[in-house]
N, C-alpha and C positions, 0 to 999 in steps of 0.2 A: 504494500500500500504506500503510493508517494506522500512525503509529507507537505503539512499544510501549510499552506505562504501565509503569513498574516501582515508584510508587508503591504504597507499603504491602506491598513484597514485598521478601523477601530472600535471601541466601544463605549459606552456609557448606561450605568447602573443609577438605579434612584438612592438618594444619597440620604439613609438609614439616619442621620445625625442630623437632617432638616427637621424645626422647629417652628412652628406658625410663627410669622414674623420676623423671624429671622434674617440675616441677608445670605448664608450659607445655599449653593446651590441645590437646585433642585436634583441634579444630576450629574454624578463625576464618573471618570476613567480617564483612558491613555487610546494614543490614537499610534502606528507607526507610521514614519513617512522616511521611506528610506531606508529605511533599517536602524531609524532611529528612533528612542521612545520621548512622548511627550505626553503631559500633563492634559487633560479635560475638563471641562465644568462647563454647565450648563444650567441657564435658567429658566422658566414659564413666564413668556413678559403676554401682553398687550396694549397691541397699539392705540395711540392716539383715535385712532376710527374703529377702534373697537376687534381688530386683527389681531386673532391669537397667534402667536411667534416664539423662537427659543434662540433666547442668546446666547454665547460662546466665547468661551476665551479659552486658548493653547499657550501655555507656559512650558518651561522648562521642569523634567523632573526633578523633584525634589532628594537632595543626596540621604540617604542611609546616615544617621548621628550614630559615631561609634560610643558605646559609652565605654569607657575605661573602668574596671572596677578594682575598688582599693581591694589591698589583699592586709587587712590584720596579722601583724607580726609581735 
């Protein structure tokens, strides 16, 4: 079985941590472009004339925090 390209494709999940009110998106994930990963978010807006729409912003992934842990001696 060949494997599956996910180059130039992405996703977005409804984002479990939205809170009425909130400004936390409706919607995150990662998208590849290139073979590169980037960040996703997505919101439920509408328009001025009453057009339901979803906004979007692509950011850079965010890096893995190492944490260093102290070792008691």
């Amino acid at each position: 079985m060949p494997e599956y390209d996910n180059e130039n494709r992405g996703v977005l999940f409804p984002n479990k941590y939205k809170e009425d009110g909130d400004k936390k998106p409706n919607y995150t994930g990662s998208v590849d472009v290139q073979g590169e990963q980037w960040r996703l978010a997505a919101w439920d807006n509408t328009s001025k004339n009453g057009v339901k729409y979803i906004s979007l912003v692509v950011s850079e992934p965010k890096e893995k925090e190492e944490v260093e842990e102290e070792v008691p001696f």
